[in-house]
C-alpha positions as CSV (number, residue, x, y, z in Angstrom):
1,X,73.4,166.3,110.8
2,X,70.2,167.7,110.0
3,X,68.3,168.0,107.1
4,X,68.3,171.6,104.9
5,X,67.1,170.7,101.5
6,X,69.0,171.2,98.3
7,X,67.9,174.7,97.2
8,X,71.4,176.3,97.3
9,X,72.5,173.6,95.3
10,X,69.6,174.6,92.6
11,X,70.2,178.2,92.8
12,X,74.5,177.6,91.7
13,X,73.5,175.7,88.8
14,X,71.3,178.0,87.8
15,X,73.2,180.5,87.9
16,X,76.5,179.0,86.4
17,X,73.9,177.8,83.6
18,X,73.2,181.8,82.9
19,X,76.3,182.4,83.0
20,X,77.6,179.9,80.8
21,X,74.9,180.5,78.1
22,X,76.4,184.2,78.5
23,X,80.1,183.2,77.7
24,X,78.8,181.2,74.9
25,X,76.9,184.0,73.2
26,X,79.6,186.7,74.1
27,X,83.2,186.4,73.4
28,X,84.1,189.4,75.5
29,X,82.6,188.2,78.4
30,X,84.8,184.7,78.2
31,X,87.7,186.9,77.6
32,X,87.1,188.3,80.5
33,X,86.4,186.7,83.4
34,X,88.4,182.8,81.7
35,X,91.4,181.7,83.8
36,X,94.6,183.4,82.8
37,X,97.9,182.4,84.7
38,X,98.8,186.0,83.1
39,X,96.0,187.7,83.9
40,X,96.4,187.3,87.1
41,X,100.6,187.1,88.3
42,X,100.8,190.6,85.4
43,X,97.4,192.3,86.4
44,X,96.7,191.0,89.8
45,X,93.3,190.2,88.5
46,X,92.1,187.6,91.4
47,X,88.5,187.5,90.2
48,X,89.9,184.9,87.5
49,X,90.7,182.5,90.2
50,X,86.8,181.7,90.8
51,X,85.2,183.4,87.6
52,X,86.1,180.4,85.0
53,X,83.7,178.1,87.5
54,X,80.7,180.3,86.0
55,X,82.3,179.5,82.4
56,X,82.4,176.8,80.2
57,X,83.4,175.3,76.6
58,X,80.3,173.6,75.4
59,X,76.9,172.8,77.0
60,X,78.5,169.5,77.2
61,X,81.3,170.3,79.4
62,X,78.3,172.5,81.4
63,X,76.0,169.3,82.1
64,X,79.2,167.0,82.9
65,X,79.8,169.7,85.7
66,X,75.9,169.9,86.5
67,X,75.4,166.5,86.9
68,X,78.4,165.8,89.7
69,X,77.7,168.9,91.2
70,X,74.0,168.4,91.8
71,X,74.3,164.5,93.0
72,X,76.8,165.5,95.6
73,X,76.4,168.9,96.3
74,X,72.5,168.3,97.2
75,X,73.7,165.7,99.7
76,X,76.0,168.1,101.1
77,X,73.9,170.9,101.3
78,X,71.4,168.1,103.0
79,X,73.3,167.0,105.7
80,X,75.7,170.1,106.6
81,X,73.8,173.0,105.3
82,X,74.2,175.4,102.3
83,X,76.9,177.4,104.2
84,X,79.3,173.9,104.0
85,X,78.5,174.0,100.4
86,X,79.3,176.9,99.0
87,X,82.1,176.6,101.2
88,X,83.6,173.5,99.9
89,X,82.4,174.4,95.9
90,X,84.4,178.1,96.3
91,X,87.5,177.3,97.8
92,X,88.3,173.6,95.7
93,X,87.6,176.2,92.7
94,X,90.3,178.4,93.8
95,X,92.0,176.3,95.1
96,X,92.4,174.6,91.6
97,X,93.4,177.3,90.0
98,X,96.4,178.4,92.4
99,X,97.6,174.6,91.5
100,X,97.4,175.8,88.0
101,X,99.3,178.7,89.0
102,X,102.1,176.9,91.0
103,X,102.1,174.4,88.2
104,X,102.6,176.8,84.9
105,X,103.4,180.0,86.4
106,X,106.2,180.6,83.8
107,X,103.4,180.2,80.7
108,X,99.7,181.9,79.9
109,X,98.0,178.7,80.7
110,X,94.0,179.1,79.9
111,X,91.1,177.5,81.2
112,X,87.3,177.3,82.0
113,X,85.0,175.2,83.8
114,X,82.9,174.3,87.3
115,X,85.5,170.7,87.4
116,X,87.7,171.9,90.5
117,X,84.3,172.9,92.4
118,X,82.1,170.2,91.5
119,X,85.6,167.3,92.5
120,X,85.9,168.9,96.1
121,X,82.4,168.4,96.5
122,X,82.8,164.4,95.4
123,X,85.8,164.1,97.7
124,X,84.5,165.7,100.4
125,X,81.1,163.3,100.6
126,X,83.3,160.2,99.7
127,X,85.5,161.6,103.1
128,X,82.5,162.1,105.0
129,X,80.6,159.1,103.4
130,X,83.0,156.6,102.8
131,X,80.7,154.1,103.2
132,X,78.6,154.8,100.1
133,X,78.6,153.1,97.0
134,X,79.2,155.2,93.5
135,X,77.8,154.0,89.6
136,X,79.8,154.4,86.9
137,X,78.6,153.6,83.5
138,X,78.8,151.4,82.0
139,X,80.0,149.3,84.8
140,X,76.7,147.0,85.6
141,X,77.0,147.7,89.6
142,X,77.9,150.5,92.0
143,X,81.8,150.3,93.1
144,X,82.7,151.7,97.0
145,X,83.4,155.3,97.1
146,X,87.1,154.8,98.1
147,X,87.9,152.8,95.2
148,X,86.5,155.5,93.0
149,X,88.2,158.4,94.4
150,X,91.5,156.1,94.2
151,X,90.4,155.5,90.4
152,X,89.8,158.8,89.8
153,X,93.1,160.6,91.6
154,X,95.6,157.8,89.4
155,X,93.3,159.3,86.2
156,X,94.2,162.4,86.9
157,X,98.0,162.2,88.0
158,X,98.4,160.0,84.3
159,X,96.8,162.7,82.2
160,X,98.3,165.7,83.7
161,X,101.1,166.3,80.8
162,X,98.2,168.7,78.6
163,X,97.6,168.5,75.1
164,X,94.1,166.8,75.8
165,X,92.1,170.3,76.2
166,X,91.3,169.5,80.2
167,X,92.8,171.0,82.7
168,X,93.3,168.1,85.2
169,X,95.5,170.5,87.3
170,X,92.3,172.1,88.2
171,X,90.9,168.6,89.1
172,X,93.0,168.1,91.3
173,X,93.8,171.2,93.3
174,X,89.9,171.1,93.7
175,X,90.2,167.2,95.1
176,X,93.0,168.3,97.7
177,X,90.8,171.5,98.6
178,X,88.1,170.2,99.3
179,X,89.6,167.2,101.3
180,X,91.0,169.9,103.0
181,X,88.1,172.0,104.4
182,X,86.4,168.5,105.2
183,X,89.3,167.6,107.6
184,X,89.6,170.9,109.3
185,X,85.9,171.2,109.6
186,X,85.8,167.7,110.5
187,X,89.2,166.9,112.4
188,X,87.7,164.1,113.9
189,X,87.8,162.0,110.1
190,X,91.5,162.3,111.0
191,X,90.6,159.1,113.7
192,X,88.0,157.7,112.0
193,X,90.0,157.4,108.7
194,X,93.6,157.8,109.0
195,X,94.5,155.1,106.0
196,X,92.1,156.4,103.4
197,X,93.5,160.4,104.5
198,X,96.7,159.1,104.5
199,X,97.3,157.4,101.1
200,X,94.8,159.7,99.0
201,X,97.8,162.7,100.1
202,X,100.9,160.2,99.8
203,X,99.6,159.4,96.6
204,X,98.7,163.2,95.3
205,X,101.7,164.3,96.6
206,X,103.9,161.8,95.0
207,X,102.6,162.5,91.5
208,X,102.6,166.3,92.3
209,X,106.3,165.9,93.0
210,X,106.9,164.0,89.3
211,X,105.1,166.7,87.9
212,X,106.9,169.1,89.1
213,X,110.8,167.6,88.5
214,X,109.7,165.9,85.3
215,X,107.6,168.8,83.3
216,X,105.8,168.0,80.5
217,X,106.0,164.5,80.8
218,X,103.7,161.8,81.7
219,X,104.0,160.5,85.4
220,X,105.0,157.0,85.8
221,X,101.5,155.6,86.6
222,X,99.3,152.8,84.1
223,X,102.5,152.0,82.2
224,X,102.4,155.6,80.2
225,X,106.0,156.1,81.7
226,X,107.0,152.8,79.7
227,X,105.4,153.9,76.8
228,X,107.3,157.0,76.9
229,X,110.3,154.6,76.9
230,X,109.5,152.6,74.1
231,X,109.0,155.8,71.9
232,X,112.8,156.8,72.7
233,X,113.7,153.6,72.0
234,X,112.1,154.1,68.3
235,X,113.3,157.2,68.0
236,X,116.7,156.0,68.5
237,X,116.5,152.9,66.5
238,X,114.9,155.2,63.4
239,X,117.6,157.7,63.9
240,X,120.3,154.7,63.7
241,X,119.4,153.4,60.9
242,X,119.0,156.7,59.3
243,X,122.7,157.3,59.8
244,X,123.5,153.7,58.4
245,X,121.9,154.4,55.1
246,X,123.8,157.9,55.0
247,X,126.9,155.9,55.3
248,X,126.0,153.6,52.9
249,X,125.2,156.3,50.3
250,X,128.4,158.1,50.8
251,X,130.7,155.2,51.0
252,X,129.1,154.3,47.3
253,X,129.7,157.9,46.1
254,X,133.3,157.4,47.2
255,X,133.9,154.3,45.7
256,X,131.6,153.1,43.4
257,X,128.2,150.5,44.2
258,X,130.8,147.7,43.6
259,X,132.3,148.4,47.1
260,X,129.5,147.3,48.4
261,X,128.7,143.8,50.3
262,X,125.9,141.7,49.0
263,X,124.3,142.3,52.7
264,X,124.8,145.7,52.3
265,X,123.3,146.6,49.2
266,X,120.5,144.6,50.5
267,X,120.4,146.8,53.7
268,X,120.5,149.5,51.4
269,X,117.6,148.3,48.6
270,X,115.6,147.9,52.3
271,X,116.4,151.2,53.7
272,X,116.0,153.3,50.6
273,X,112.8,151.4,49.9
274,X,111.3,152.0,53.6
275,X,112.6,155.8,53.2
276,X,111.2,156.6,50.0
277,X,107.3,155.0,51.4
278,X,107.6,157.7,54.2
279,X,106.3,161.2,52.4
């Protein structure tokens, strides 16, 4: 590995930095050139699957992007060469949009942002680094790459059930492409690290697959799943006791409130008490 500076690396940011401010400043060009699942299966307008990486929401979401893409990509560019970079940064940005695609093809799903480019470069030096330690505020000391990609992946899987404005679909398609390149630039990391190769897919590909049968819900990972549980469960309970108070109500329309039990004109002093605070 020799040693090619970081002036590619430079150049992108600059460049996506221009174009943001652009984006920002001119609706029609965001309208444009923005992710569209539409755009692209009605109009066959392919640009879109690499244009949004030059686009972003805020100059917040731009620096978040900046900042992973410059930290790895320069040590990319370092050891491989600018050719390995841009490769790496334009095919995880495609490739997280064609997830996208695969993933709401039957809906106009939307989305900007450099996250799938700047994640396949992070996977790709944690694959080819694996060795190397990562700081993550506020934790007080660095944590081993592998653990953070691990982290990172289970993040990702949990949160991909939308309604949080990110497109985590993106984030990952960009994590599997550029793990992808690596190892077929690289076959060799197939040896060096079969384990680490071997559970980062089992593990994508198992929350892919719950995605995919289970839409719009929230994959079964950090106890969300259970959650999701519970909430039937109070759904159910709220809707039983709804019906009890109904029967209640009619049963004294029927025959009077003298019908009644003393526990259940209790149950219906609580009920109509608890439904009347609810407005």
């Amino acid at each position: 590995m020799g040693q090619h500076g970081e002036t590619i690396t430079i150049l992108l940011l600059i460049l996506i930095g221009f174009t943001t401010w652009q984006g920002l400043n001119n609706p029609g060009v965001m309208q444009k050139y923005l992710f569209s699942t539409e755009a692209i299966r009605l109009r066959r307008q392919w640009i879109r699957l690499i244009s949004p990486a030059f686009l972003h929401g805020s100059w917040g979401h731009f620096f978040g992007n900046a900042i992973t893409l410059y930290f790895f990509g320069r040590n990319l560019e370092n050891a491989l060469g600018p050719g390995f970079l841009l490769g790496i940064f334009f095919t995880s940005v495609a490739g997280g949009h064609l997830l996208c695609m695969l993933l709401h093809k039957h809906e106009d799903y939307r989305a900007v942002g450099a996250s799938g480019g700047a994640l396949g470069l992070l996977f790709s030096t944690i694959l080819l680094m694996p060795g190397m330690r990562i700081m993550i505020f506020p934790l007080p000391i660095p944590i081993p790459a592998w653990m953070y990609a691990f982290g990172f992946l289970f993040y990702t899987l949990s949160s991909m059930r939308g309604g949080s404005g990110v497109s985590h679909e993106a984030h990952l398609g960009g994590m599997l492409s550029g793990l992808l390149v690596t190892l077929l630039q690289y076959p060799v990391l197939f040896k060096q690290q079969p384990l680490l190769i071997l559970a980062l897919v089992a593990v994508s590909g198992g929350g892919l697959w719950y995605f995919h049968a289970n839409p719009g819900r929230v994959p079964g990972f950090l106890g969300l799943h259970v959650r999701g549980k519970m909430d039937e469960f109070k759904q159910a309970r709220h809707q039983k006791n709804e019906d009890h108070l109904d029967s209640l109500l009619d049963k004294v329309s029927k025959q009077g409130i003298q019908s009644l039990s003393d526990r259940e004109r209790q149950q219906l002093q609580n009920a109509s008490r608890n439904r009347g605070g609810k407005r």
